[in-house]
C-alpha positions, -999 to 999 in steps of 0.1 A, spaced: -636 95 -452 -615 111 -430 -630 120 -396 -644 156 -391 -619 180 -373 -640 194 -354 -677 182 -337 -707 204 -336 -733 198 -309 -770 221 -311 -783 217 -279 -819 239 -275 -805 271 -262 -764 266 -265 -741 250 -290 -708 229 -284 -679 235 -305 -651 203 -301 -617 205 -317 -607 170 -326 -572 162 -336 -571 141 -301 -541 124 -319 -522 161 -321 -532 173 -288 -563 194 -309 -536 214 -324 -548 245 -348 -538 232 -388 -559 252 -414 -585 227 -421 -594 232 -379 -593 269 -384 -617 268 -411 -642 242 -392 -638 270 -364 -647 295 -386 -678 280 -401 -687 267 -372 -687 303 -351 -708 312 -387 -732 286 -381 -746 301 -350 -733 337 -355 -772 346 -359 -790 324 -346 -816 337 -322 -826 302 -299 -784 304 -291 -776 323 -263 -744 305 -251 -718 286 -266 -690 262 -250 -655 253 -267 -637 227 -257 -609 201 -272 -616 160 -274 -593 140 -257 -565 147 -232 -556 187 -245 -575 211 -247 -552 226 -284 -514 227 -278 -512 258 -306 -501 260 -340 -497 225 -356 -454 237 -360 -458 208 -388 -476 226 -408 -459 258 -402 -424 239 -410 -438 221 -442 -455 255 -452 -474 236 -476 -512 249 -481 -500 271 -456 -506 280 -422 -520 320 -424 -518 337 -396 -540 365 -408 -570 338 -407 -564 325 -373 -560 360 -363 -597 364 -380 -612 338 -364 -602 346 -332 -614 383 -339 -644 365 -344 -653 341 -315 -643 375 -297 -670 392 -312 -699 366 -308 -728 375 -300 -736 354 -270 -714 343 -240 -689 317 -249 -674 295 -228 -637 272 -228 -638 243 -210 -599 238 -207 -581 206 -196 -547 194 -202 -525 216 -227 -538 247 -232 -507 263 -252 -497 295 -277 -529 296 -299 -545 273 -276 -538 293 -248 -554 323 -272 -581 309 -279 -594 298 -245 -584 333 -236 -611 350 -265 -633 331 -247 -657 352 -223 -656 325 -192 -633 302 -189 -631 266 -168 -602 245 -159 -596 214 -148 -565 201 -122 -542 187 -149 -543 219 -172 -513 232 -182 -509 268 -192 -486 288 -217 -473 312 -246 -446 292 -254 -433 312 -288 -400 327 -280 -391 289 -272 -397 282 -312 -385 320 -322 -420 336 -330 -440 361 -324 -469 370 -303 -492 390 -331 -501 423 -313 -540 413 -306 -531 383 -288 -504 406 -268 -534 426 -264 -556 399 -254 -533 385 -224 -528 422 -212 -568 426 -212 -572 394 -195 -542 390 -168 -526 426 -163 -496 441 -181 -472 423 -151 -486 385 -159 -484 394 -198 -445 397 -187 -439 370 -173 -460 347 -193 -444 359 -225 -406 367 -212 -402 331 -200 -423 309 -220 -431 285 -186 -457 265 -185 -484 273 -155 -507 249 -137 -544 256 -133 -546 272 -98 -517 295 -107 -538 301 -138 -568 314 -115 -542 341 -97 -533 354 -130 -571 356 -141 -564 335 -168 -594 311 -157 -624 317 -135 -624 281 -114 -607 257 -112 -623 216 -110 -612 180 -110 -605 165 -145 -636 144 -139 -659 172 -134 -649 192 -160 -673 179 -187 -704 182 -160 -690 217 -144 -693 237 -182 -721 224 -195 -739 233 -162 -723 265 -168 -733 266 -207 -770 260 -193 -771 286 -165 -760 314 -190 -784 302 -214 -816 306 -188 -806 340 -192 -832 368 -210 -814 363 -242 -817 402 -253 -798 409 -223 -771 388 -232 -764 398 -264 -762 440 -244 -742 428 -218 -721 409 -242 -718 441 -267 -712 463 -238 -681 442 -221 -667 441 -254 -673 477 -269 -656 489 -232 -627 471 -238 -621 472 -280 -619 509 -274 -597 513 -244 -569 488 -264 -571 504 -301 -540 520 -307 -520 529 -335 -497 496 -345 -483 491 -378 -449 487 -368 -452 461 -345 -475 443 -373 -443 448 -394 -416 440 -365 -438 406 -362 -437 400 -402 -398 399 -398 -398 379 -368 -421 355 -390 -399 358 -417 -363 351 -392 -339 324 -398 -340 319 -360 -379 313 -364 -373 285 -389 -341 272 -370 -367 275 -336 -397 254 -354 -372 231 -370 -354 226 -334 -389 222 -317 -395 194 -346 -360 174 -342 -365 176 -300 -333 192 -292 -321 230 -283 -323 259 -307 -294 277 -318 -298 315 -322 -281 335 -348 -304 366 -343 -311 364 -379 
């Protein structure tokens, strides 16, 4: 039997959610975005959970998009259910918490970033590293990094596609401390407790509140760009970009 994609831990008053593809630095293939998804269900309504902690096993915390997946397109990867799940952990009810080491990258990056607090330790690495591979960022994850780290950082981390180590991380607001590797495990459950001796009514106001504030301050009008990222989807340069990414050697753009 092949070994679960993704660990769930019930402590009394928090829940640990671990992506396990160790093997493909915990990237996001549809049978990991369905655990996710059932697993956020799992304690969705659960009144004794009043935090809950994300983080990857082994050296990543999820390089992205498994591009395999996305280059086979068989069973396919949907973006639509990624986007949902994320949508999702975004709207849980409790605090939620990513405890980020190593690569944190595209999705990855994404999903630490729907995360409420996040924690990173010294050998994290950073990144929204599409327009390397030729796709797009869908418009709620744009959304998302402009929320979190300012319209200026969204620039830069989009328009150059560099990766960014953990301190530079904390100046963009992408993470709220940074701790040795070692201490990463220790520092976020310690923080996954603290929350959780919280009155757990107030948690779930606060928590509605923070994200009430900003859901209506970033709804705007944006079919087109969901239709601009369709084509982009749909490119030749995005299959040449996967493909390239794949075979380890430089893209070559046709704008097409």
């Amino acid at each position: 039997m092949a070994e679960q994609v993704l660990k769930v831990t019930r402590h009394s008053s928090y829940a640990i959610l671990a992506l396990n593809r160790p093997e493909k630095r915990n990237a996001l293939n549809q049978p990991l975005i369905e655990a996710l998804n059932q697993g956020l269900a799992q304690f969705e309504n659960d009144k004794e959970i009043r935090a809950l902690l994300l983080r990857g096993e082994g050296g990543s915390f999820c390089a992205g998009i498994d591009l395999k997946e996305v280059d086979e397109a068989v069973g396919g990867h949907n973006p639509t259910s990624l986007e949902y799940v994320f949508s999702r952990l975004e709207r849980f009810p409790v605090p939620t918490i990513a405890a980020i080491q190593g690569a944190a990258l595209a999705g990855g990056l994404e999903l630490a970033l729907h995360c409420d607090l996040r924690i990173a330790s010294h050998n994290a690495k950073l990144g929204m590293t599409l327009g390397r591979v030729g796709l797009m960022v869908p418009y709620d994850f744009t959304r998302k990094l402009i929320e979190i780290c300012g319209s200026a950082n969204t620039a830069w981390i989009l328009y150059t596609a560099e990766l960014i180590d953990a301190e530079r991380g904390r100046h963009m607001a992408m993470v709220h401390e940074v701790v040795p590797d070692a201490k990463l495990g220790e520092v976020t459950t310690a923080l996954a407790e603290k929350v959780a001796d919280n009155a757990p009514l107030a948690l779930r106001a606060m928590k509605a509140t923070v994200r009430r504030c900003m859901t209506e301050t970033f709804d705007a009008w944006h079919d087109d760009l969901l239709r601009m990222a369709r084509e982009v989807r749909a490119s030749k340069d995005a299959k040449e970009g996967v493909r390239a990414f794949l075979e380890k050697r430089k893209p070559a753009w046709k704008a097409e």
